[in-house]
MMTF fields as JSON, N, C-alpha, C and O atoms, coordinates in Angstrom:
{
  "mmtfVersion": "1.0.0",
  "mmtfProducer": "UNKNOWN",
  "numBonds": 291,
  "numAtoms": 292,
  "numGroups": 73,
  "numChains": 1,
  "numModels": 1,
  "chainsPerModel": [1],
  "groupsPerChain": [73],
  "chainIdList": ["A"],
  "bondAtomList": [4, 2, 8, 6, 12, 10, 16, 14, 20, 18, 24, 22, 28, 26, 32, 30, 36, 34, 40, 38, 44, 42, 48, 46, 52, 50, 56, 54, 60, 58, 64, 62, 68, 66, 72, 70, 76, 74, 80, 78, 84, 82, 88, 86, 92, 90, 96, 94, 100, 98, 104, 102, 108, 106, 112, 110, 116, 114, 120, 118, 124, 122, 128, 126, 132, 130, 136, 134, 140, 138, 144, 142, 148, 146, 152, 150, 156, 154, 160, 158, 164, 162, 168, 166, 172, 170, 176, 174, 180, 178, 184, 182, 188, 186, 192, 190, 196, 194, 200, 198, 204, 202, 208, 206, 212, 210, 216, 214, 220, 218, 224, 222, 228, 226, 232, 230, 236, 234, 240, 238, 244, 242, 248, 246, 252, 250, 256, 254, 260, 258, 264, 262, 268, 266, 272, 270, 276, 274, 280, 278, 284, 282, 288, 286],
  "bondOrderList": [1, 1, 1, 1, 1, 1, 1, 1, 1, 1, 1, 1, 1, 1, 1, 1, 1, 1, 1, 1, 1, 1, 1, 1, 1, 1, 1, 1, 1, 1, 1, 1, 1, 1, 1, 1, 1, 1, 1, 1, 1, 1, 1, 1, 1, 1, 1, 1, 1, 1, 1, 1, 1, 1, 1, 1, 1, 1, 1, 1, 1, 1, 1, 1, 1, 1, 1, 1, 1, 1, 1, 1],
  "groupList": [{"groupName": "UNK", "atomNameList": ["N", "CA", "C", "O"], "elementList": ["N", "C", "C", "O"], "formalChargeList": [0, 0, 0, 0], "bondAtomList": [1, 0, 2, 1, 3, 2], "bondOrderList": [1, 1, 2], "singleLetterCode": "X", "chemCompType": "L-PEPTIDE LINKING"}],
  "groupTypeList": [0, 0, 0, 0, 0, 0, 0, 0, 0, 0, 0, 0, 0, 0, 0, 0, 0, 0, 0, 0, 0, 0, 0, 0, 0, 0, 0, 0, 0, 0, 0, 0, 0, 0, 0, 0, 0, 0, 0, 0, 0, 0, 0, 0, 0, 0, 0, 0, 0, 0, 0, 0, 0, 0, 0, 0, 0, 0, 0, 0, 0, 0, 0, 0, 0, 0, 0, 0, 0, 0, 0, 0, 0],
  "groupIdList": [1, 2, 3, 4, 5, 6, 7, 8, 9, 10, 11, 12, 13, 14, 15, 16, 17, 18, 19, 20, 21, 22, 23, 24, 25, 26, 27, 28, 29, 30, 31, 32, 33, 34, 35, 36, 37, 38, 39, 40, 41, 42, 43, 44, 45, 46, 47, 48, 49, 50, 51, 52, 53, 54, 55, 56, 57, 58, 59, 60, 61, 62, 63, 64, 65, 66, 67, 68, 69, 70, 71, 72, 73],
  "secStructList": [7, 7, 7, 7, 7, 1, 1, 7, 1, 1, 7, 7, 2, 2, 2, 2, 2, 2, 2, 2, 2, 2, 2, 1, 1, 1, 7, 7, 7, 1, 1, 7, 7, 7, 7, 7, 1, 3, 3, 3, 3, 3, 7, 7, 3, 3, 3, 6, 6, 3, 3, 3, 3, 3, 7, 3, 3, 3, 3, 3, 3, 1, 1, 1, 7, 7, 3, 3, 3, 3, 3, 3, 7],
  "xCoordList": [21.984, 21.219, 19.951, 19.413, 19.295, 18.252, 17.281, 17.682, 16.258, 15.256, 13.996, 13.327, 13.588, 12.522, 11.277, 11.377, 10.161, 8.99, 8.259, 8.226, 7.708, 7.639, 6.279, 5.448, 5.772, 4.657, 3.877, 4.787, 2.547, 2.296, 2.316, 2.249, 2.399, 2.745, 1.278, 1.114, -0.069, -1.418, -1.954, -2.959, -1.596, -2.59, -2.988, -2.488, -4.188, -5.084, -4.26, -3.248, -4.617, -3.893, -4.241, -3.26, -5.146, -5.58, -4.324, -3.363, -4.409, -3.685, -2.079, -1.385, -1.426, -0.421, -0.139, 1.069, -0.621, -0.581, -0.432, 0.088, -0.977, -1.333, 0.43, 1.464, 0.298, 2.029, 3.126, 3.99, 2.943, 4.124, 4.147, 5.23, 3.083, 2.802, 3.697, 4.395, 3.112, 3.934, 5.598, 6.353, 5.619, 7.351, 8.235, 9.444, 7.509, 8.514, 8.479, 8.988, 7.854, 8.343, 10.21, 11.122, 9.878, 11.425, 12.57, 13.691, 12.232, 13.57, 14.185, 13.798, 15.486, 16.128, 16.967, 17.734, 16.838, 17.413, 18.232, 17.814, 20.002, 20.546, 21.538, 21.631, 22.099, 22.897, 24.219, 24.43, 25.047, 26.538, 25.903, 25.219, 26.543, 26.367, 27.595, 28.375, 27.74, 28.776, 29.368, 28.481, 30.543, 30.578, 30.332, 30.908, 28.948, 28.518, 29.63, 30.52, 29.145, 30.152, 29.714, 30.453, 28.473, 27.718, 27.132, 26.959, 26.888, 25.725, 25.17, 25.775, 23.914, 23.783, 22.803, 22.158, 22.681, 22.25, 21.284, 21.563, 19.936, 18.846, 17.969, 18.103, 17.072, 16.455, 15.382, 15.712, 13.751, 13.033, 12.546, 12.461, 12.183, 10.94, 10.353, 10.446, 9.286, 8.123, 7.553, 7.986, 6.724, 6.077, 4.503, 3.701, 4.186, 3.075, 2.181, 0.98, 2.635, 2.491, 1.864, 0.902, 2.992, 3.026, 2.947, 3.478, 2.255, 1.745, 3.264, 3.217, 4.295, 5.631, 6.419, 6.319, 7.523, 8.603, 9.89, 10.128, 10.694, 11.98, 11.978, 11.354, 12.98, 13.595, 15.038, 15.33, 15.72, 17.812, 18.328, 18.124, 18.971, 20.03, 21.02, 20.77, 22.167, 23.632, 23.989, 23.411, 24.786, 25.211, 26.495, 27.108, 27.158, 29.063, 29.252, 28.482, 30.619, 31.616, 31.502, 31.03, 32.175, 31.859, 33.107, 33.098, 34.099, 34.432, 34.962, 34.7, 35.677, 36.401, 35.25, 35.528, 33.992, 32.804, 33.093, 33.065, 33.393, 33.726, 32.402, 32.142, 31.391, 30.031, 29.905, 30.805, 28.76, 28.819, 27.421, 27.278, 26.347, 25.421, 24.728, 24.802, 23.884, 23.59, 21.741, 21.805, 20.777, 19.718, 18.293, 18.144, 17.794, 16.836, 15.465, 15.404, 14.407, 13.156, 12.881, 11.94],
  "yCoordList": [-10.904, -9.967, -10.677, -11.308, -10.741, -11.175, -10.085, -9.065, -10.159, -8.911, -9.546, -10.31, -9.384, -9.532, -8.688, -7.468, -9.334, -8.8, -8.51, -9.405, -7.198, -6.604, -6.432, -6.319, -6.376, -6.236, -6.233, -6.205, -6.25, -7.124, -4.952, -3.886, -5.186, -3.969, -3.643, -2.428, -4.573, -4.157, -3.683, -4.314, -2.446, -1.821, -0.954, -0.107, -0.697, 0.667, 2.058, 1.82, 3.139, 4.236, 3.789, 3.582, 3.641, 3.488, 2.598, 3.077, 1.289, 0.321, 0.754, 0.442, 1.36, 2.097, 3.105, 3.343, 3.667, 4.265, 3.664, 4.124, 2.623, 1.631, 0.88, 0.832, 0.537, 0.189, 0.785, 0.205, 2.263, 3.437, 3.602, 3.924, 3.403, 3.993, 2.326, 2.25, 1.513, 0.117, -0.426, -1.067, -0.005, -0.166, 1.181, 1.026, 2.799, 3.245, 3.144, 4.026, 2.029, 1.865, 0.769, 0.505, 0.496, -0.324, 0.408, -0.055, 1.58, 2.934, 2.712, 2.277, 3.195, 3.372, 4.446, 4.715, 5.146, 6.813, 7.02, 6.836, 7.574, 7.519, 6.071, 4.992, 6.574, 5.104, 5.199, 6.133, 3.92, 3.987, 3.115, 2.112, 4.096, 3.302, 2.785, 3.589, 1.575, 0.959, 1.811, 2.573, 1.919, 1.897, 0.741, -0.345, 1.275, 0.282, -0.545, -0.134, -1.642, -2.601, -2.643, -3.132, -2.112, -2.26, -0.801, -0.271, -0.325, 1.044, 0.777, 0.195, 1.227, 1.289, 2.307, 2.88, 2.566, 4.001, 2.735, 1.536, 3.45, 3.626, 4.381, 5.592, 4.053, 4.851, 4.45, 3.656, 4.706, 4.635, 6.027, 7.158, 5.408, 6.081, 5.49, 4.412, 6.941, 6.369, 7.273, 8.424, 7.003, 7.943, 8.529, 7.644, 9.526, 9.408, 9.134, 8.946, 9.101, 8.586, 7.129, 6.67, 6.39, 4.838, 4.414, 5.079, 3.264, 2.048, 1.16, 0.455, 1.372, 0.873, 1.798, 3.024, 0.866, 2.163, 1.413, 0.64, 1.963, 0.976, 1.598, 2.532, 0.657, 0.625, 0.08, -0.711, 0.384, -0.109, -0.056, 0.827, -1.268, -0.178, -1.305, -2.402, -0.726, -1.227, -1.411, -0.501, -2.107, -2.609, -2.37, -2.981, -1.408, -1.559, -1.608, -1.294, -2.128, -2.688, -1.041, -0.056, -1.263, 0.25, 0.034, -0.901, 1.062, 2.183, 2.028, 2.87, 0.946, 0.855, 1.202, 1.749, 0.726, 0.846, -0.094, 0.483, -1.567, -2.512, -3.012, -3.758, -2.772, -2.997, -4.651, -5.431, -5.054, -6.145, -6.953, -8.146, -6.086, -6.851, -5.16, -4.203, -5.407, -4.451, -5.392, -6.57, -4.943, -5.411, -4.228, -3.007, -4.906, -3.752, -4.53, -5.735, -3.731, -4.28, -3.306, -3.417],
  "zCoordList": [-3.081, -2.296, -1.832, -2.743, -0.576, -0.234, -0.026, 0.534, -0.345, -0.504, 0.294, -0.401, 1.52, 2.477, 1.971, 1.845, 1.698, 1.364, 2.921, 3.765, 3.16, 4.863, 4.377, 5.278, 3.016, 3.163, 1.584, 0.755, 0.899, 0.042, -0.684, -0.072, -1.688, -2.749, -3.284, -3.401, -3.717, -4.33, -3.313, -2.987, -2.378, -1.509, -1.585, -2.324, -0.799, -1.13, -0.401, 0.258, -0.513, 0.355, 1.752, 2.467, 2.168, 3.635, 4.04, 4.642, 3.668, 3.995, 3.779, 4.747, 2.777, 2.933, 3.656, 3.633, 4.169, 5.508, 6.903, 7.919, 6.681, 8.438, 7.785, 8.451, 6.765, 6.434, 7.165, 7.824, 6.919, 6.74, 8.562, 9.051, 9.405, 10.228, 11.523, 12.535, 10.674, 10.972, 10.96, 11.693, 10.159, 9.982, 10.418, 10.591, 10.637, 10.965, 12.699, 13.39, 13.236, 14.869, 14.775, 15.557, 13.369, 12.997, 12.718, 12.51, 12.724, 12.467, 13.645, 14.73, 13.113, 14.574, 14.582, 13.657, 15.712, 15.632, 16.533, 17.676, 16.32, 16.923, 17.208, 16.622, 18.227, 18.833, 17.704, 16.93, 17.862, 17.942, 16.155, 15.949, 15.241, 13.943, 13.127, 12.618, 13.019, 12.334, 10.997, 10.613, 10.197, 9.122, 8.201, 8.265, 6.898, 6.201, 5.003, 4.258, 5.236, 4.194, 2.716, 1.862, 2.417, 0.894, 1.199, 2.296, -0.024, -0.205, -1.435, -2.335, -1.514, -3.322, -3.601, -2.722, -5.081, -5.482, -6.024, -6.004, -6.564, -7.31, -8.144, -7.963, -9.041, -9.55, -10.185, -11.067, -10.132, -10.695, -11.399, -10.922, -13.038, -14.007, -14.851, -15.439, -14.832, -15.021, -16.398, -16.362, -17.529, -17.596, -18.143, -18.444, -18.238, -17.873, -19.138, -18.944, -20.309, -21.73, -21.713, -22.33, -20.53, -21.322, -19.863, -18.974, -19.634, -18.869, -18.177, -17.169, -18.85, -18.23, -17.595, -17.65, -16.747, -16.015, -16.445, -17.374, -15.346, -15.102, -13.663, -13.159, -13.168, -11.984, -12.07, -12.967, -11.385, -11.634, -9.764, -8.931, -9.647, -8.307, -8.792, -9.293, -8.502, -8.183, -7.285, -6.691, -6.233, -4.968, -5.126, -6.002, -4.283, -4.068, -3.021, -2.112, -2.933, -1.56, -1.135, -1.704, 0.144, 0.696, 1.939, 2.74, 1.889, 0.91, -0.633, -1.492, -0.861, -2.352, -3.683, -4.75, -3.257, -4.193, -5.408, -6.495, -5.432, -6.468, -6.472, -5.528, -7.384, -7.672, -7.287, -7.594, -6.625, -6.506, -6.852, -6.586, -7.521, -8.352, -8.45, -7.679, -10.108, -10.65, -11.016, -11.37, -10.923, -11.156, -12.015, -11.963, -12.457, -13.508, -13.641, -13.883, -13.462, -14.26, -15.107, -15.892]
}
């Protein structure tokens, strides 16, 4: 899996906003959409006790869904 960093993660709200406001001119709405070859589910938690989380997603072939990398922090 290649994972493109679009933008740096230690930002303030302001600056996450000028983010959010930045990348959704990269949406694209509408138009003729392929059927996808991969999908994957995710999930982050957190809680509010303790200073750590997790995060998980799995990657499957799409349609058969034969997992094709599973990753966790």
């Amino acid at each position: 899996m290649i994972i493109r960093s679009l933008h740096p993660w230690n930002v303030s709200y302001k600056e996450a906003i000028r983010i959010q406001n930045r990348l959704k001119k990269e949406l694209v709405h509408g138009g003729a959409v392929s059927m996808p070859s991969t999908v994957a589910g995710l999930d982050v938690s957190i809680s509010k006790n303790s200073q750590y989380g997790w995060a998980a997603v799995v990657v499957f072939s799409f349609p058969d869904l034969r997992q094709i990398e599973e990753n966790w922090a």
